[in-house]
N, C-alpha and C positions, 0 to 999 in steps of 0.2 A: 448573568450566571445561569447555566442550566441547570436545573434542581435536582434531574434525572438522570443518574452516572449510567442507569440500565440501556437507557437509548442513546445515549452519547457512544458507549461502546460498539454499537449497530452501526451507527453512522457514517463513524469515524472509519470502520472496520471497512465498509461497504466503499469511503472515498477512498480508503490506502493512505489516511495520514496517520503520521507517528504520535504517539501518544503513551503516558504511565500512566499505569492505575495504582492507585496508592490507598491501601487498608491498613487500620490499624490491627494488628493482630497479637498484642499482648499491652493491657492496661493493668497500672494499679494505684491506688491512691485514689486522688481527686484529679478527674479529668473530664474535659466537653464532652468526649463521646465515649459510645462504649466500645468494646474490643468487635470489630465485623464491618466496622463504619468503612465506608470508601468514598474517595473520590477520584476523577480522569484529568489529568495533567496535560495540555497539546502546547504551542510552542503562544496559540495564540487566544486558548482561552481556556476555563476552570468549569468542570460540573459538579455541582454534590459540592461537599464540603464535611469536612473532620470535624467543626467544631471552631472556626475560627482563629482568633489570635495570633501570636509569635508560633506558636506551635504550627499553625497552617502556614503561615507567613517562613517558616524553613523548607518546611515539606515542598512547599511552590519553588523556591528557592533552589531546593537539591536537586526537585523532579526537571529546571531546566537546564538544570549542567548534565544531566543524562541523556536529556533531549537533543544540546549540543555535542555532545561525544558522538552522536549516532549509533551506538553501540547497542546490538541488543541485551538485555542484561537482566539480576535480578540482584537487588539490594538490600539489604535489611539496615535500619538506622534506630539508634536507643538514643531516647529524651528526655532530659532532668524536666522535669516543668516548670518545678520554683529555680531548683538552682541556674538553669540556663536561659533560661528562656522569658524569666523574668515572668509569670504568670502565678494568679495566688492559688492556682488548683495544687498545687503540691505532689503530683502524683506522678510517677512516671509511664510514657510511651512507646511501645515497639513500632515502625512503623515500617511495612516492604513495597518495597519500590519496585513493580514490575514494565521494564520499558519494553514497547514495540513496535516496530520499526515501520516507516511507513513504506509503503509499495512501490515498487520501482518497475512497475510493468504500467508505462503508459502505450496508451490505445487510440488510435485515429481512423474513426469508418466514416468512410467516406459513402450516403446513400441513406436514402432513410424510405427506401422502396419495404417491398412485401420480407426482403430476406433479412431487412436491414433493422426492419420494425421486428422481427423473430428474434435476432441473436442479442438486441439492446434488450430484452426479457433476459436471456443468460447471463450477460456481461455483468448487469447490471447486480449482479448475487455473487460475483467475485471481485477476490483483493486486487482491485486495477482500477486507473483513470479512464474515462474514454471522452474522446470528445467526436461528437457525434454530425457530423458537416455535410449539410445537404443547401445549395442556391434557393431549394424552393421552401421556402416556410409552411405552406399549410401541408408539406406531406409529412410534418411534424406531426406524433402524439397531442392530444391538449393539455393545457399545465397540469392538469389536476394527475395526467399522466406521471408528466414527467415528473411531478415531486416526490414521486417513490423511487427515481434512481437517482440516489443520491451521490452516485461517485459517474455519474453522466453530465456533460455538460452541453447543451444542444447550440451548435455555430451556422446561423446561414450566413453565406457569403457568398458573392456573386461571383469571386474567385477563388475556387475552395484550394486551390495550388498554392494561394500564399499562405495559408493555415498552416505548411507543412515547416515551414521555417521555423513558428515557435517552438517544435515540439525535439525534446533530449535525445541525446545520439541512444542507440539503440530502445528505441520504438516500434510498435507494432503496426504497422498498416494495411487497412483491408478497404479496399475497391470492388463499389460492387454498384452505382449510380444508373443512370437512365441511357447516358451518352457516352459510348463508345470514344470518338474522340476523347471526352474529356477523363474517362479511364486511360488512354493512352497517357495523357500529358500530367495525369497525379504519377503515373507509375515511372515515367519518363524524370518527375520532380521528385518524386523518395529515390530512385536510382543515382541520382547526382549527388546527394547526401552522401551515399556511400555507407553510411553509422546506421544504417537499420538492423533491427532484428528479426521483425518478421516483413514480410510485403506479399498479402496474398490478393490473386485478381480471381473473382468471378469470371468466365469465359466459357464460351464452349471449343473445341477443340481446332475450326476452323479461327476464328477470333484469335487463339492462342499461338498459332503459326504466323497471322497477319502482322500481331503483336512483334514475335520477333523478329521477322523479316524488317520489318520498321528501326526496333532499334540498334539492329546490326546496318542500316545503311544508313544512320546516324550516328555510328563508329563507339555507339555502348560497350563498354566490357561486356563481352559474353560470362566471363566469373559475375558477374552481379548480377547478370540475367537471367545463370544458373541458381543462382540464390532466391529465385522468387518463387511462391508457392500455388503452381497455375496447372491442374486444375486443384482451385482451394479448397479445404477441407482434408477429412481423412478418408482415406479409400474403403477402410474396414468400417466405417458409418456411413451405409449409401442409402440411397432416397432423395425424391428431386423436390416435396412443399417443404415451403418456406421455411416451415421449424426443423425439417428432416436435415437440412443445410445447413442450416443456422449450428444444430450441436453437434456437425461435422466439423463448423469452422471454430467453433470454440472448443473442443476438444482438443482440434491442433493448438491453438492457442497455449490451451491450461499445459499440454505436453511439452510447449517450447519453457513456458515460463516456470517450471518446475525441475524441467532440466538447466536450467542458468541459476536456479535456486543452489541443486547439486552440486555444479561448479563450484560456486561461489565457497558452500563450504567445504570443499576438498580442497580449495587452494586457501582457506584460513587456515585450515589441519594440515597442511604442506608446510604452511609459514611457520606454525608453532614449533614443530617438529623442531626445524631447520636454527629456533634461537637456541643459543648455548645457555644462557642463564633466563629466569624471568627477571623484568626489570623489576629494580626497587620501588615498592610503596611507600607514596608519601604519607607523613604523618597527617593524622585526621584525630578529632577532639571525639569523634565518634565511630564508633562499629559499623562497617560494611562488609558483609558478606554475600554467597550466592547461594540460590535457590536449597543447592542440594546440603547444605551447614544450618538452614532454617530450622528443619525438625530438631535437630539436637540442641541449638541455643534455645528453643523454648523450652524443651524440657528440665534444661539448665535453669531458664528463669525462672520455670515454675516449684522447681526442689528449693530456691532461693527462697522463694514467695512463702514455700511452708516449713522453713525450720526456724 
């Protein structure tokens, strides 16, 4: 157990995994902790701690059926201590359940050259996976480097082509390596996927012609060819060192993966609209609500508390 829910929150934030944080935020009676306490829920491990017992032993409980909903959400749960939960504090528990979602903008760079070593300084401060695949190991950072990017994962492979199989349909992909050919043959292996989202190639303008000419007399979709982002970056961020490029190409990046953010909730808010009723609530032995019903149930429990 990590004992530091502060840096767990960093961490986790930094990989894009899903995770609740869970505060108590109204106590009375006899209870382990006091009202402010928190702990960080993931699917596969616990930091900080409430105070132990049944009482924690639910809160883990509820926080991973949030975690399996995948819902982003916010909860509040009220706790007998003696009567439910069988504990001799006698006091009762508010406890919110805040889940969040883990990131779905994975990342594959391919390169760990001058541009390559720039933009894994950026990525590595956004909600994204990357995994980071260069053949030649020492033009890797040294550990000591790499253990501050904690949502990076470094791949040498002598065929960095088959790395693109493991990774989920709509992926981001940036080519930017030593060897022309074997930029050809990564862009030529994310193109056959088809399920990309982004595919950007380093090039210069000559390179980028030769590019297509290539994949049009190996009978490519030209729609997928039109889909790739050559020359990469953004045009309104120009400048040719390394870092100048670097948050050209992650600019475009953070614009692609914020507009699919967008999407996403305008077709939740499309969905909603479109049901005729909300579906019925099942019964529950306890109180859940959302973020914005908080303020006024505590105030509720605290008029309780004093008459």
């Amino acid at each position: 157990m990590n004992t530091n829910w502060v840096n767990a929150l960093h961490q986790l934030n930094q990989q894009g995994e899903a995770y609740v944080l869970v505060t108590l935020v109204g106590v009375s009676g006899s209870t382990p902790r006091n009202s402010g306490t928190k702990m960080v829920i993931t699917a596969d491990n616990i930091y900080d701690t409430i105070g132990g017992g049944h009482l924690e032993h639910k809160t883990i409980a509820h926080a991973h059926k949030m975690l399996a909903s995948g819902e982003e959400t916010q909860q509040l749960e009220h706790f007998q201590l003696g009567t439910h939960l069988g504990q001799c504090c006698g006091g009762t528990a508010s406890v919110l359940f805040e889940y969040f979602a883990a990131s779905t903008v994975n990342i594959m760079l391919f390169g760990a050259g001058h541009v390559g070593k720039a933009l894994v300084k950026i990525l590595a401060g956004l909600p994204c996976k990357v995994h980071w695949v260069d053949s030649r190991e020492q033009e890797f950072p040294p550990a000591s480097e790499m253990q501050q990017y904690h949502n990076v994962s470094q791949v040498v492979s002598e065929f960095p082509c088959d790395e693109i199989a493991a990774m989920p349909a709509n992926s981001y992909y940036i080519v930017m390596t030593h060897n022309h050919q074997l930029d050809f043959e990564l862009c030529q292996s994310v193109l056959a996927r088809q399920d990309f989202r982004y595919l950007g190639l380093i090039a210069s303008d000559t390179k980028w012609r030769r590019f297509q000419q290539r994949f049009k007399h190996r009978e490519i979709d030209e729609q997928l060819v039109a889909r790739m982002n050559c020359p990469i970056g953004l045009s309104a961020v120009p400048g040719k060192t390394p870092m100048e490029v670097a948050v050209s190409i992650a600019a475009e990046v953070i614009g692609l993966y914020h507009q699919k953010s967008q999407e996403n909730i305008e077709q939740q808010n499309s969905g909603a609209k479109a049901e005729k009723a909300p579906p019925a609530k099942k019964a529950s032995s306890q109180q859940g609500v959302h973020w914005k019903e908080l303020k006024q149930l505590l105030l509720v429990e605290d008029d309780k508390g004093n008459s």
